[in-house]
PAVEXDREN-802131 format. One record per residue: x, y, z of N, C-alpha, C in turn; residue in one letter. Coordinates in steps of 0.02 Angstrom, whole numbers, plus 50000, padded with zeros to 5 digits. Example, Ala and Ser with C-alpha at 12.3 -4.5 7.8 and 13.67 -1.06 7.14 Angstrom:
<atoms>
506604971650390506154977550390506604983550390A 506424988850354506844994750357506455000250394S 
</atoms>
This chain:
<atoms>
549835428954728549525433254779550055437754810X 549975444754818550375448854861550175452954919X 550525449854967550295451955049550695458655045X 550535463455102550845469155131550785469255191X 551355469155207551205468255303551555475255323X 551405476455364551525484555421551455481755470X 552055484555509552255481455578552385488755624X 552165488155668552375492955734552565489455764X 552745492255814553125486355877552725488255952X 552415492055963552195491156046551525483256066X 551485482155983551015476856004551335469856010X 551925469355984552315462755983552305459456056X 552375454356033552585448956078552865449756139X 552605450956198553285451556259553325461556267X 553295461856237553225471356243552585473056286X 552915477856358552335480456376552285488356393X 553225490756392553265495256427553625498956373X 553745506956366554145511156322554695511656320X 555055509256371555885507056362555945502456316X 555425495156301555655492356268555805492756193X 555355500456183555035500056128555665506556082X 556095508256137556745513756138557125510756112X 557565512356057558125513256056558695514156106X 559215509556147559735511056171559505510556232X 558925505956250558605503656326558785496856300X 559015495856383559215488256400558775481156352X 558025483556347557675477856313557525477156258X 557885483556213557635484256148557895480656102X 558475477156101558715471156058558265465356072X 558195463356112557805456156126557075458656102X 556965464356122556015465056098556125465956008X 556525470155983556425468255923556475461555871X 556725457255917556855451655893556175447455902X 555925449555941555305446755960554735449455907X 554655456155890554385456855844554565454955762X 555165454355756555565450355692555085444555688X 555045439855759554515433155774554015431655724X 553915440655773552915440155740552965442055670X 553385445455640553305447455557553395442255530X 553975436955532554225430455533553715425455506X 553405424455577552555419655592552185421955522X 551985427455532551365432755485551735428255405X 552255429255392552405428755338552705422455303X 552725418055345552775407755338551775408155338X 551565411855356550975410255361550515408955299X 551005414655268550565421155196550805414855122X 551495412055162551745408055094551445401455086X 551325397555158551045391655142550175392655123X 549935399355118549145400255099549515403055004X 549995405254977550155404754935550315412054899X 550535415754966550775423754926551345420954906X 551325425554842552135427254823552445431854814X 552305435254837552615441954853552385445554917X 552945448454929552805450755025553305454355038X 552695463155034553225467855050553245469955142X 553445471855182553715473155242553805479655267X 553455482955261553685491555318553595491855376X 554205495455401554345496955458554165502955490X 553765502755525553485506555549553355511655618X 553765508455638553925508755712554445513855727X 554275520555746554505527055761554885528655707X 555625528755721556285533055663556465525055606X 555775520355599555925512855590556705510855582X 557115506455549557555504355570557685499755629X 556745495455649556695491955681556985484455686X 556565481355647556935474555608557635473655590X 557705467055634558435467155613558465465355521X 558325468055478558385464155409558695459855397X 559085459055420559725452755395559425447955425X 559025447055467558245439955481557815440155468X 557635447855430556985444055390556895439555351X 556305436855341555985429855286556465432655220X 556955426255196557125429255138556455430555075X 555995428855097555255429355030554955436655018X 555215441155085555085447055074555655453655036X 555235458555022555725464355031555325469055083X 555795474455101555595478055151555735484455144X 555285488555172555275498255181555635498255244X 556145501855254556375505855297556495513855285X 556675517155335556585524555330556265528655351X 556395535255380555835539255383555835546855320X 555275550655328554575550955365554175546755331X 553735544555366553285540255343552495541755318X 552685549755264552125552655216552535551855162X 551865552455105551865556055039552335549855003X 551715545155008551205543355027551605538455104X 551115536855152551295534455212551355526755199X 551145524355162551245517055133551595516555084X 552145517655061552445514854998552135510054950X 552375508654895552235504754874551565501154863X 551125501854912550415496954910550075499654844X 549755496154819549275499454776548685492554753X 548425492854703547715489654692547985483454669X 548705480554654548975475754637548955469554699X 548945473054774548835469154811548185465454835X 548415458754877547975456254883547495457654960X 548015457154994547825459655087548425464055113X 548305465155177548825468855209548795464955273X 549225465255312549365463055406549515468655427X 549255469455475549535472855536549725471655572X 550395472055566550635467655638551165470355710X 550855469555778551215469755830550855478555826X 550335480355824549775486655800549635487255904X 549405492455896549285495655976548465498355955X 548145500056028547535502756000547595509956013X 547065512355996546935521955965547185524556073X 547145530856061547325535756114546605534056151X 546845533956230546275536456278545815526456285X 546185521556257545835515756255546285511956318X 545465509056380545695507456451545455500556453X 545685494256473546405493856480546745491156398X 547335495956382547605493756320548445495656338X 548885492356314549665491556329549945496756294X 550165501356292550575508356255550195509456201X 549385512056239548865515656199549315521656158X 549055524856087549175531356076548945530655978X 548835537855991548765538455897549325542555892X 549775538455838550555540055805550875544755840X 550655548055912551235554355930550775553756005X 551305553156054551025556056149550635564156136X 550505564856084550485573256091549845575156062X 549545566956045548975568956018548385562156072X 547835569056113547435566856132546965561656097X 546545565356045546195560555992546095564155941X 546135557355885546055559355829545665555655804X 545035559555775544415557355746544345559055663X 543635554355634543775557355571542855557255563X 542825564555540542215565455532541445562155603X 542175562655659541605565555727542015557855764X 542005552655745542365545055764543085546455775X 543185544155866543855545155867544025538055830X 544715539155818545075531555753545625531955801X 545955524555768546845522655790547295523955731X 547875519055739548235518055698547955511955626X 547535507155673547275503855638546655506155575X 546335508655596546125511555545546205516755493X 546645520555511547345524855492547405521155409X 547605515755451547955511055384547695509055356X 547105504655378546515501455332546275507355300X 546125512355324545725517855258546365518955202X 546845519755218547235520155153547565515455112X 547455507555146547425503155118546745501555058X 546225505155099545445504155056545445509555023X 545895513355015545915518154940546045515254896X 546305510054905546705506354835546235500254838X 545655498054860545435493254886545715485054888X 546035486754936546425481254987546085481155052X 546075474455061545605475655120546385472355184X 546515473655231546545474155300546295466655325X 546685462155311546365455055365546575452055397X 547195455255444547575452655492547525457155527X 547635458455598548025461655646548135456555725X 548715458955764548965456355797549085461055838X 549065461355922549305464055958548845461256029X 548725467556081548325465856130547695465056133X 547325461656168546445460856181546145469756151X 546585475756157546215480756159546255483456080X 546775481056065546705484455983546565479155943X 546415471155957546185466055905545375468455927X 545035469855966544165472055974544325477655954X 544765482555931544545487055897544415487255830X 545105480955790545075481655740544505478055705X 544255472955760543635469155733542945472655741X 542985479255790542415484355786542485488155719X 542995490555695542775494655649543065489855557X 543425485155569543555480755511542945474955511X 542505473955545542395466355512542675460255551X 542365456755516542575448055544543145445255533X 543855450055529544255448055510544705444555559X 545505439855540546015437255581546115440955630X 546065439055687546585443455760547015440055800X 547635442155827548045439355869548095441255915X 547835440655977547915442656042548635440256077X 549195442656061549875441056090549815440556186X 549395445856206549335447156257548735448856280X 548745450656362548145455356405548415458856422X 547955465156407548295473356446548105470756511X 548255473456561548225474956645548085482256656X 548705485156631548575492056630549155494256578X 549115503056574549555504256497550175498656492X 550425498256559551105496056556551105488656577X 550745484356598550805477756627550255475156607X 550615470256552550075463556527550245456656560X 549885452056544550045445156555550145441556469X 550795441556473551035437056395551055430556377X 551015430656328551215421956306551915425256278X 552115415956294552985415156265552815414556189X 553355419456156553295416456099553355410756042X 553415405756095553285397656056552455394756065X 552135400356087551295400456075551065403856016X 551495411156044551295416555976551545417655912X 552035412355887552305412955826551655408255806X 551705402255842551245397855791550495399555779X 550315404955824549535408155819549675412155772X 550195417555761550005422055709550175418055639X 550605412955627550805411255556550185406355565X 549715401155598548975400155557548525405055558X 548735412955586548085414855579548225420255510X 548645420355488548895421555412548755418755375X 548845413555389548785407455319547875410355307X 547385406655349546895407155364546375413955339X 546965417955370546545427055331546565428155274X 547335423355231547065423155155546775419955108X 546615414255173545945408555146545365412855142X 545355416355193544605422055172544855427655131X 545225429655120545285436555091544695437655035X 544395433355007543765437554956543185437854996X 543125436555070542355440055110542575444855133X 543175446555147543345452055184543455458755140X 543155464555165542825469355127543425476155129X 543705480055082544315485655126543735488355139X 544165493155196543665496755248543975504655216X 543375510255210543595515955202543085521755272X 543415526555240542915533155281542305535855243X 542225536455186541955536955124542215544555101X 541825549055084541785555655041541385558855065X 541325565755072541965568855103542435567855180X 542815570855201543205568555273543375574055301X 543215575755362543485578755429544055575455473X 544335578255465544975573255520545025580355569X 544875576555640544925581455688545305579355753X 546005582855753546625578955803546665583755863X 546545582655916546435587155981547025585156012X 547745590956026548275591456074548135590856142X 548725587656160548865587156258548695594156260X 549305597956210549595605356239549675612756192X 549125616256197548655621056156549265625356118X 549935624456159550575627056090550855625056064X 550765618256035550815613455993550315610855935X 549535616855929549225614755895549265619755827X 549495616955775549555619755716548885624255689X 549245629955666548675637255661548305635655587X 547415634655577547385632055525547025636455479X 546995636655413547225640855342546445644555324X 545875644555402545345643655368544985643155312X 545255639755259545055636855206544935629355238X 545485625555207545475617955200545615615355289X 545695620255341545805617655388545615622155447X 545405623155520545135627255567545405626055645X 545235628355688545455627955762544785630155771X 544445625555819543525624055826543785626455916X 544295626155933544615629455998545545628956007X 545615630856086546515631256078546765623356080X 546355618456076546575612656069546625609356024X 546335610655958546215605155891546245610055836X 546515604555789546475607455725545895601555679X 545405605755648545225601555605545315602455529X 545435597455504545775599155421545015593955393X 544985598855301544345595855268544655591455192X 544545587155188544605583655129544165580055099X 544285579455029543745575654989543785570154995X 544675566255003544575557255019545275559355049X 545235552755120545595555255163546165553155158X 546445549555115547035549155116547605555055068X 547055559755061547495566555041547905566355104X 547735565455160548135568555205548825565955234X 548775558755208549425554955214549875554755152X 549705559655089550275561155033549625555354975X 549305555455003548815552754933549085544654923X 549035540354840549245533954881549555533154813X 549845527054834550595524854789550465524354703X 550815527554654550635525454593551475526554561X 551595521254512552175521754494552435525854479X 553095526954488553505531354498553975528854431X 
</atoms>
């Protein structure tokens, strides 16, 4: 069996605020270690349900998050940026599931802990009229290759999201939002051992659980904070419906993240 886990970090363990989530702020060694935890957990989880193979991207801003030299020696791992063409490395129809792990929920979601879709600069981004997150981001281009998506982990606001638009799948509630910036946490000698059984467990189900797509054709429509920052579009394959959004048209939507992994 081969897992794929994708990790962000504002949903980890103990993370509530954007310093921690910085580079070269006082808390960002200890929080990444904390999310190391949760990839850690996810992936003792994946081996005693019986993956054998377990790839790791990093995902989390300029990544270079994870300390590697602690990751699970059972994995290998993506580091690097940019993170297109294609935005998933590696995945393709060979796999069995994916994790999401230490995942945040979509822009404009109250109360959720360092809400946003992939950039502060983007109000919302919808696809074909549905604003989406990151989480579904991934699951649709995970369900191009049909892999289905049966983990995620983070706060109360993005595990009900991912179970609104994924299904009955695994969730880890590490925490409660309060507000963007102040949750109430568990220590992580609660949340390692919740996310590595709720791994094991998601690949005990992995054949009810369904990949999730957008279908054919796709609108992706991303509305800016700030109307000179919104890219001018080709009226062909893409438009400005006003000075705030661009909407781009595709036949399957993961054209838009560099299409999806095939050997190289």
């Amino acid at each position: 069996m081969k897992v794929y886990i994708s990790c962000d970090m504002e949903g980890a363990t103990g993370v509530v605020s954007w310093d921690q989530t910085h580079k070269g702020q006082a808390e960002f060694e200890v929080c990444r270690r904390l999310l190391l935890g949760d990839v850690n957990a996810a992936m003792e989880g994946a081996l005693e349900a019986g993956a054998e193979e377990i790839i790791v991207a990093d995902m989390h801003d300029g990544s270079l998050i994870l300390p590697t030299q602690e990751l699970h020696p059972a994995a290998k791992y993506i580091v690097g940026i940019p993170h297109h063409a294609p935005r998933l490395p590696y995945l393709d129809e060979s796999f069995h599931a994916v994790f999401l792990i230490a995942y945040h929920a979509m822009a404009g979601t109250h109360p959720a802990l360092l809400c946003h879709t992939m950039t502060g600069e983007w109000v919302e981004y919808a696809v074909n009229g549905t604003p989406v997150g990151e989480v579904e981001i991934d699951a649709a281009l995970a369900g191009a290759v049909g892999v289905p998506v049966v983990l995620v982990t983070g706060d109360q606001a993005v595990c009900a999201e991912a179970r609104r638009f994924l299904g009955d799948i695994e969730t880890v509630e590490v925490k409660q939002a309060v507000d963007p910036q102040r949750g109430l946490c568990l220590p992580k000698e609660k949340t390692w051992p919740m996310i590595r059984q709720a791994a094991k467990r998601a690949l005990q189900r992995v054949a009810e659980i369904k990949p999730f797509t957008f279908g054919s054709p796709v609108e992706i429509s991303i509305r800016y904070r700030n109307a000179d920052q919104v890219p001018k579009g080709d009226g062909v394959n893409s438009y400005n419906p006003d000075s705030w959004t661009v909407v781009y048209r595709y036949e399957r939507f993961e054209e838009h993240y560099g299409g999806v992994w095939t050997s190289r």
